[in-house]
C-alpha positions in Angstrom: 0.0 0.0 0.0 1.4 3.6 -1.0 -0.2 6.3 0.7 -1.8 9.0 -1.8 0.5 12.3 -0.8 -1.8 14.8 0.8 -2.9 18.0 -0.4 -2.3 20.4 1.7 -3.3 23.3 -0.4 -6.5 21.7 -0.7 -7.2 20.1 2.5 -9.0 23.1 3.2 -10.9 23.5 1.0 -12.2 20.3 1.5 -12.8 20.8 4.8 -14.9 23.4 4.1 -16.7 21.6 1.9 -17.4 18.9 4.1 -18.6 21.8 7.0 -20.8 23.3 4.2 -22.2 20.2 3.2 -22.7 19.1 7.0 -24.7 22.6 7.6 -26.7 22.4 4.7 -27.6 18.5 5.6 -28.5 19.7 9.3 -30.7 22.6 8.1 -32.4 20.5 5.8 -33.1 18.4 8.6 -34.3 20.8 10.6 -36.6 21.9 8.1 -38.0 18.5 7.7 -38.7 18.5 11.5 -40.3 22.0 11.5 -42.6 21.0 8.5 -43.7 17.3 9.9 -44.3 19.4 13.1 -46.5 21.7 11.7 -48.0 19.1 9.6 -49.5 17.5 13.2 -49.0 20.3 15.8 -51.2 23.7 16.1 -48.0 26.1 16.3 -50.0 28.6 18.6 -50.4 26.2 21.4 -48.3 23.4 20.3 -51.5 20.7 21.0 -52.1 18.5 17.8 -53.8 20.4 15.2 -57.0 18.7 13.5 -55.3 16.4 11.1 -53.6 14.8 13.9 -56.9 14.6 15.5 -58.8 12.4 13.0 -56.1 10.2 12.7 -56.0 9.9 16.7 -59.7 9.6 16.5 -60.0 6.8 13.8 -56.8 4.7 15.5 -59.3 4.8 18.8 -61.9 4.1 17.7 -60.1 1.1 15.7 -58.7 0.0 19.2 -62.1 0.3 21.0 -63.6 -1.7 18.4 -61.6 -4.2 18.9 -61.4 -4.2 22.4 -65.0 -3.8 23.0 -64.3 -0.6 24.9 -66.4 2.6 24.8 -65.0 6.0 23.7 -66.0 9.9 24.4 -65.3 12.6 22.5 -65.7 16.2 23.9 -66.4 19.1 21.8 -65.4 21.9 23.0 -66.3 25.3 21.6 -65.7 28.4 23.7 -68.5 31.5 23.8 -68.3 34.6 22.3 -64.9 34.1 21.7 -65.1 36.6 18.7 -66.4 39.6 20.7 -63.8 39.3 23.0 -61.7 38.9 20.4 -62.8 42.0 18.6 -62.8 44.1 22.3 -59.1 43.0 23.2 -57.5 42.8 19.8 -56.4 39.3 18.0 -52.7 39.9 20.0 -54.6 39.1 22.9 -56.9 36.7 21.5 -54.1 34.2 20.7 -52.4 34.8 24.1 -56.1 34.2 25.1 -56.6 31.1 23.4 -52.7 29.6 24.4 -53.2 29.8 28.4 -56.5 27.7 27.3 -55.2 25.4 26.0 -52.8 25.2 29.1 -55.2 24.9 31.5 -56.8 22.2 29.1 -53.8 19.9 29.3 -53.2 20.7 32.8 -56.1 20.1 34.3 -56.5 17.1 31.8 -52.5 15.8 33.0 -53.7 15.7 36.9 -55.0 12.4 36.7 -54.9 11.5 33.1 -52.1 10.1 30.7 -52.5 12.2 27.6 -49.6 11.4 24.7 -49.9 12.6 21.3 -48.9 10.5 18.3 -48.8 11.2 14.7 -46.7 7.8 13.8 -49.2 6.2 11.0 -47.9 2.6 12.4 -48.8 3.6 15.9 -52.1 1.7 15.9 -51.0 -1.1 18.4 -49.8 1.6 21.0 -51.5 0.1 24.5 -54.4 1.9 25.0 -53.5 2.5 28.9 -50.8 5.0 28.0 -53.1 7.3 26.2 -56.0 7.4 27.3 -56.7 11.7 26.7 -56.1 12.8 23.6 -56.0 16.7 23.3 -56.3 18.5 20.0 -56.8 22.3 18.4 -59.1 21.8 15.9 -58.9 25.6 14.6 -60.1 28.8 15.6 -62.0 28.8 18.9 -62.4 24.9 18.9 -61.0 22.2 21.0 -61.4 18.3 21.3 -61.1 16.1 23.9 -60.8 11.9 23.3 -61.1 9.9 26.0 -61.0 6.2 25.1 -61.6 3.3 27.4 -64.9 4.7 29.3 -65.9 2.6 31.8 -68.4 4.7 33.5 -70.9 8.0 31.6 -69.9 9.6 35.2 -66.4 9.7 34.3 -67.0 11.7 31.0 -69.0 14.0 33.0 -66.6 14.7 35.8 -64.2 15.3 32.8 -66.8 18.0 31.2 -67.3 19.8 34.8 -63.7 20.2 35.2 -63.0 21.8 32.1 -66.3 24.0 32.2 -64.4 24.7 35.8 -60.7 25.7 35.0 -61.8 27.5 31.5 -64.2 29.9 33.2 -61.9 31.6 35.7 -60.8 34.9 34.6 -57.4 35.1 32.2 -55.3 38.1 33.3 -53.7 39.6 30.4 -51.9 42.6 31.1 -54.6 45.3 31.6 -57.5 42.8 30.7 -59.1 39.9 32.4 -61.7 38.1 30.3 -64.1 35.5 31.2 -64.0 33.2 28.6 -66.7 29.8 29.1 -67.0 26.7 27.0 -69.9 25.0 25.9 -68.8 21.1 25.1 -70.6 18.8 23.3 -70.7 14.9 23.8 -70.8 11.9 21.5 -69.6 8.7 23.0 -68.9 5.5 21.2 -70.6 3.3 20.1 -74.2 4.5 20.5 -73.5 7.7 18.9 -71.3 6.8 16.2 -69.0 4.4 15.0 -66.5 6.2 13.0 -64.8 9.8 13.2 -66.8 11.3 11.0 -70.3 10.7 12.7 -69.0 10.8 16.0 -67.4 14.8 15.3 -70.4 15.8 13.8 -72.4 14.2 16.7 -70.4 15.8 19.1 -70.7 19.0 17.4 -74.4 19.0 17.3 -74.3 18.3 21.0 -72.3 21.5 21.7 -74.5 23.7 19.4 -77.6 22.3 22.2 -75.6 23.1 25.4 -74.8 27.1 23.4 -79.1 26.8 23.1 -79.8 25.8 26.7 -77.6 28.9 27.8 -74.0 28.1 27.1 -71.3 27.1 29.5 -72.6 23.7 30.3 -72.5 20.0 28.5 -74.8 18.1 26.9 -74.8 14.7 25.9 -76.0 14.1 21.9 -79.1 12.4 21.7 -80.8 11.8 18.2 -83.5 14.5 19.1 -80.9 17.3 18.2 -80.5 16.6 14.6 -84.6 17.4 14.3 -83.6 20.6 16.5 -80.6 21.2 14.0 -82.9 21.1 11.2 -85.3 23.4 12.9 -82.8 25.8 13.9 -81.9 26.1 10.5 -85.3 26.7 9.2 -85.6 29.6 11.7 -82.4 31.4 11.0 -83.5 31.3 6.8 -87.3 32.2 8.2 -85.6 35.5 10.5 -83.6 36.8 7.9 -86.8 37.0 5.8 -89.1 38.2 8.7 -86.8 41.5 8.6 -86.9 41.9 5.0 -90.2 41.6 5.1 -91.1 44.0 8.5 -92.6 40.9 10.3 -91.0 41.9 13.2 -92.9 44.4 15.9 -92.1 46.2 19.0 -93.8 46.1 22.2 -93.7 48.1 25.6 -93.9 46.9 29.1 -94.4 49.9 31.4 -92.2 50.3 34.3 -93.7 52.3 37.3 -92.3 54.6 39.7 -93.1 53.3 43.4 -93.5 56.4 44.8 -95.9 58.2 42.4 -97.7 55.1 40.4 -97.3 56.8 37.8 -95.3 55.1 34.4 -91.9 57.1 34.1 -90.1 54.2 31.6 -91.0 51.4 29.1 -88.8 48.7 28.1 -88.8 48.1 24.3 -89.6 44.3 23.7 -89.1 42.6 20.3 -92.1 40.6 18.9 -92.3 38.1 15.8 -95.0 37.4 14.1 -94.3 34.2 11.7 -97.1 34.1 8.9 -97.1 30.4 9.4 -96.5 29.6 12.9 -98.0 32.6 14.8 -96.0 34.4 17.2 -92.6 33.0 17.8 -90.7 33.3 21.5 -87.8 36.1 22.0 -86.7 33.2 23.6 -86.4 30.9 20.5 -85.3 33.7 17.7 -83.0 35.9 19.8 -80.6 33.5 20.1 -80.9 32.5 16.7 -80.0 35.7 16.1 -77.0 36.1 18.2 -75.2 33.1 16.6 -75.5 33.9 12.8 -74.7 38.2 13.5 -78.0 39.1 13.0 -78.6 40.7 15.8 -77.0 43.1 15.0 -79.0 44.7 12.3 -81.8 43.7 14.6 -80.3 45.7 17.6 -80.3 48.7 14.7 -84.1 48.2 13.7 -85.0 48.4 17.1 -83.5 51.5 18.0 -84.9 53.2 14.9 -88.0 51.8 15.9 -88.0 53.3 19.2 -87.5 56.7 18.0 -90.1 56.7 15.3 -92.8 55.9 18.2 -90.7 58.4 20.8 -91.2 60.8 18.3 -94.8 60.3 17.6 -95.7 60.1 21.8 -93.6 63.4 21.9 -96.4 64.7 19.7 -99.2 63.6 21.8 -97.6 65.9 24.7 -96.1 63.4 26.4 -92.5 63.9 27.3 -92.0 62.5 30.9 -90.6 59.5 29.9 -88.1 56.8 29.0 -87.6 54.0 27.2 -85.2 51.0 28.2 -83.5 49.3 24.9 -81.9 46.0 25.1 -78.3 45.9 23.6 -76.8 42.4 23.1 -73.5 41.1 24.1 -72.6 41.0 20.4 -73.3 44.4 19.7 -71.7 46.0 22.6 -68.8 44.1 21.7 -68.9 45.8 18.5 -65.4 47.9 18.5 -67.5 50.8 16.8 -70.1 50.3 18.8 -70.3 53.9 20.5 -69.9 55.5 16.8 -73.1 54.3 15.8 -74.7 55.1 18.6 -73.6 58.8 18.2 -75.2 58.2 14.6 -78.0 57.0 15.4 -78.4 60.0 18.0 -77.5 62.5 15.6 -79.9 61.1 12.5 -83.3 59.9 14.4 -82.8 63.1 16.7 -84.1 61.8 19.4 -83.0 63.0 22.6 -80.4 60.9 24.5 -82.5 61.6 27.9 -85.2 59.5 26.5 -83.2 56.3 26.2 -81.7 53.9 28.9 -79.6 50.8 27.1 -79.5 47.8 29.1 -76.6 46.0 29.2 -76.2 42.2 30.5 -74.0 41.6 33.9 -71.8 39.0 32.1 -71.6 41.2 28.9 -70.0 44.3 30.6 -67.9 41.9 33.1 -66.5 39.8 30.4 -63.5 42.6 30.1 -64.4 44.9 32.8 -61.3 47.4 32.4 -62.0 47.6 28.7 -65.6 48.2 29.3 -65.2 51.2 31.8 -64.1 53.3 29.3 -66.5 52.2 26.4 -69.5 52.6 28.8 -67.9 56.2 30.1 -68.2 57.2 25.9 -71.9 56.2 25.8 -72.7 58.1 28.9 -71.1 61.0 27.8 -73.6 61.0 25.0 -76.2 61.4 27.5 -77.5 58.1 28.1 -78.4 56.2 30.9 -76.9 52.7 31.3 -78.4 49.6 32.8 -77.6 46.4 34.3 -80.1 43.5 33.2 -80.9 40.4 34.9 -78.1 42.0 37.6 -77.1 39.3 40.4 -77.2 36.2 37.7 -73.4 37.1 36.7 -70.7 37.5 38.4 -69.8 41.0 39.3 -67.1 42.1 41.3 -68.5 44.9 43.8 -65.1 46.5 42.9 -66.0 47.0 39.2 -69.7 47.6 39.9 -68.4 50.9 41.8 -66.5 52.2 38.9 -69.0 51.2 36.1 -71.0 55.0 34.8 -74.5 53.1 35.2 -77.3 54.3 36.3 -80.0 51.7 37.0 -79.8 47.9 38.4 -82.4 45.5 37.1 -83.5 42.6 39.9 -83.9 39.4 37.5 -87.3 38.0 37.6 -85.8 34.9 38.8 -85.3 36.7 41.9 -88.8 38.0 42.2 -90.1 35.0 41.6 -88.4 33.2 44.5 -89.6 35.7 47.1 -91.5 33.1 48.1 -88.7 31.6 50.0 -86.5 33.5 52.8 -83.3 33.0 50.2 -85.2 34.9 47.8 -86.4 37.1 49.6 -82.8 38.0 51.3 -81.6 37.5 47.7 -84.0 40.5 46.7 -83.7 42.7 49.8 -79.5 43.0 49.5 -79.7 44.3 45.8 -82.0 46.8 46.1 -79.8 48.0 49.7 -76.7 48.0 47.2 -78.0 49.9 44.4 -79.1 52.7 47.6 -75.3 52.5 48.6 -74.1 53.0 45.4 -76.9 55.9 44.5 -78.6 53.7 42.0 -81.7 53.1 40.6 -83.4 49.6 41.3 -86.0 48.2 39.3 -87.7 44.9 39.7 -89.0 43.0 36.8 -91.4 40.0 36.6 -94.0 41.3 39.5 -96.8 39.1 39.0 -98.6 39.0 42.6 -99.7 41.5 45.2 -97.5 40.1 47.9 -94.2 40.5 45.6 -95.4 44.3 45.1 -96.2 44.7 48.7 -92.6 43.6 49.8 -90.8 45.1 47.0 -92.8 48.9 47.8 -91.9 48.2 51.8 -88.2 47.7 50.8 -88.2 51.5 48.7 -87.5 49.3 45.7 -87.7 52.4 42.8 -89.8 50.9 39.7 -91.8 47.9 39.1 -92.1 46.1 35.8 -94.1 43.2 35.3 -98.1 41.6 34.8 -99.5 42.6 38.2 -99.3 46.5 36.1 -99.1 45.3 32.2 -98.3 43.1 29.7 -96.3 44.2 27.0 -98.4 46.9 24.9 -98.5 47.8 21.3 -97.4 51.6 20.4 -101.0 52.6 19.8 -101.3 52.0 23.2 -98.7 53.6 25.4 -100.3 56.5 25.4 -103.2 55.6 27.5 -100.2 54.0 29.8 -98.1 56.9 30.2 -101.5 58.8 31.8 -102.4 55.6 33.9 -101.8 56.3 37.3 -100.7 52.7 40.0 -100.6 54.8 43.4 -103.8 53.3 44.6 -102.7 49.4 43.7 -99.5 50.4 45.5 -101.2 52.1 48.4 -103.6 49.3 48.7 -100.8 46.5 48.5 -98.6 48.0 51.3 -102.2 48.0 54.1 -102.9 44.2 53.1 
């Protein structure tokens, strides 16, 4: 053997070559990674995205099948996500939807084994190392898999524990949404025996808890594809009913303790279906809060308003106001106080005349954010509301700093008053909005023994049957000249 003589004027050269070729291998490689990464993995919160989820899905339900074990899969869904995402800005948002998905796994990982696979000759993994599977399906949507279900009570415990964790306020810098989920449950086998019916049964499920008031689970049964279908007929039926003016307003008076007399109306949205007579606020309003169309509604309404404002104002009568309810949607609308200044400036009505009436988990949702938003619309001369106040969950703190003017007891409340809880319930509002120089009104009075108490306790108005039903415009003014102090005088000597 002769050794070849080296080189040496090109050893380095070569050297380099080999480093170049070395660096160009590794970042290759790298790429590779980064690509089969974001081929399974959601790269905002790094849980598998929703191709990784249908091939998790399908490999379980492969294993359960032939196991003769039962399966669960959670839909999770989170609500109003896009209003709060509007309100905070889509920065936030993501940050917003990453500590989610934290608490997700981490509350998940307590007492579960959750692994994530995307290995297409994983099928024979042993089902007792995985038995949570997390995934990002997109947007505001989540999925949970839990295979091997023993026991329904399990899946359950799973649901309230993630309705738990997901629901307590997210601090982000100078916000702190509340964010709830509404989940959705299929399990397997009864409600499916592949991905693809089992998703869409799960889905389905979720859509019913949003309908029964959101934040909660629900089970799919096969009565919610008939609602599905239903649902959908009534969002096509809406959108005609305000093309074709089928909707109406009506006014339930609200009376002033002291004086019986009727200082305020609230402005209450009726629809009458050519086909099926009138239809609930009930059943439409949320119809209308999950396609956006309430939005245009919320509009119609106020014009409304100050068509028939206008007219009364003709009749003489001026000593009034009239409550208008504004969605969560629309006061999440980031331009929400420029169109009210428009609508101000082109109906002309005065801004004394209207009181908006705004939810307690609508103005809590990002309570910093929404001092200053509800500041603007008070500035333009309106008064502010809580509805349905002691059903959410506001801080006392924040309640203090909020520009409102009136609380509104829920008629929950009133109806209860039956019952010393109620009662108590009732009692402490009405001494809080007194503390805090607030009007308190009390909706849903339907007996003499609720008005009795309610006058006794200087509650300020009374809305309800016991005085009127809702009333057409025709008819207000007859209301406004009606005069309660001998019902109320009466009431208080039984």
């Amino acid at each position: 053997y002769k050794p070849k003589p080296v080189n040496w004027s090109l050893l380095g050269r070569d050297v380099q070559y080999m480093l170049r070729a070395s660096n160009a291998f590794n970042s290759l490689k790298r790429q590779e990674d980064r690509l089969r990464y974001l081929a399974y993995y959601d790269p905002l919160t790094n849980l598998p995205n929703r191709r990784s989820f249908n091939e998790q899905l399908t490999r379980i339900l492969k294993r359960a099948q032939r196991l003769n074990h039962s399966a669960a899969l959670l839909f999770i869904d989170l609500d109003n996500f896009k209003r709060i995402n509007d309100s905070i800005g889509h920065g936030r948002g993501d940050r917003l939807l990453v500590e989610i998905a934290k608490r997700l796994a981490g509350e998940l990982r307590e007492d579960d084994a959750i692994n994530y696979f995307s290995d297409s000759n994983a099928d024979d993994v042993d089902p007792r190392d995985r038995n949570t599977e997390i995934a990002r399906l997109g947007g505001d949507e989540f999925t949970v898999v839990l295979s091997d279900v023993r026991d329904m009570r399990d899946v359950e415990g799973v649901a309230q524990r993630v309705i738990k964790t997901l629901s307590e306020p997210i601090s982000l810098h100078s916000h702190n949404p509340v964010v709830t989920p509404s989940i959705g449950i299929a399990m397997y086998p009864q409600d499916g025996l592949d991905a693809d019916s089992l998703v869409r049964n799960a889905d389905t499920a979720m859509y019913a808890a949003k309908a029964d008031g959101r934040a909660c689970f629900r089970f799919y049964n096969e009565e919610m594809n008939a609602r599905s279908v239903e649902q959908l007929k009534l969002e096509e039926d809406l959108r005609e009913a305000m093309r074709e003016g089928q909707l109406e307003l009506r006014y339930q008076p609200q009376v002033d303790t002291l004086t019986g007399r009727v200082v305020s109306l609230e402005a209450l949205v009726r629809w009458k279906h050519p086909i099926r007579g009138l239809i609930s606020p009930g059943d439409f309003i949320p119809v209308a809060e999950r396609t956006g169309q309430i939005i245009e509604l919320g509009e119609w309404v106020l014009a409304e308003v100050a068509r028939h404002c206008t007219y009364w104002e003709t009749l003489g009568l001026v000593d009034f106001r009239v409550c208008v309810n504004i969605s969560p949607l629309q006061f999440n609308q980031p331009n929400l106080v420029e169109r009210v200044r428009h609508f101000l400036d082109t109906s002309g009505i005065d801004p004394a005349r209207l009181e908006l009436e705004l939810t307690e988990s609508a103005i809590m949702t990002d309570a910093k954010t929404n001092i200053d938003k509800l500041r603007q619309l008070n500035e333009l001369g309106l008064d502010l509301a809580v509805d349905d106040f002691g059903t959410g969950y506001s801080s006392l703190s924040y309640l203090k700093r909020f520009p409102i003017n009136t609380l509104k007891i829920d008629q929950s409340f009133v109806a209860d008053m039956s019952s010393q809880d109620g009662v108590a319930i009732v009692d402490a509002i009405i001494v809080l909005a007194k503390t805090l120089n607030l009007r308190s009104i009390a909706e849903g009075i339907e007996t003499r023994d609720q008005l009795r108490h309610l006058a006794a306790q200087h509650c300020d108005l009374m809305q309800g049957f016991f005085f009127a039903r809702p009333l057409y415009p025709e008819d207000v003014p007859d209301a406004l000249r009606t005069d309660y102090a001998r019902d109320i005088a009466d009431a208080l000597r039984d």
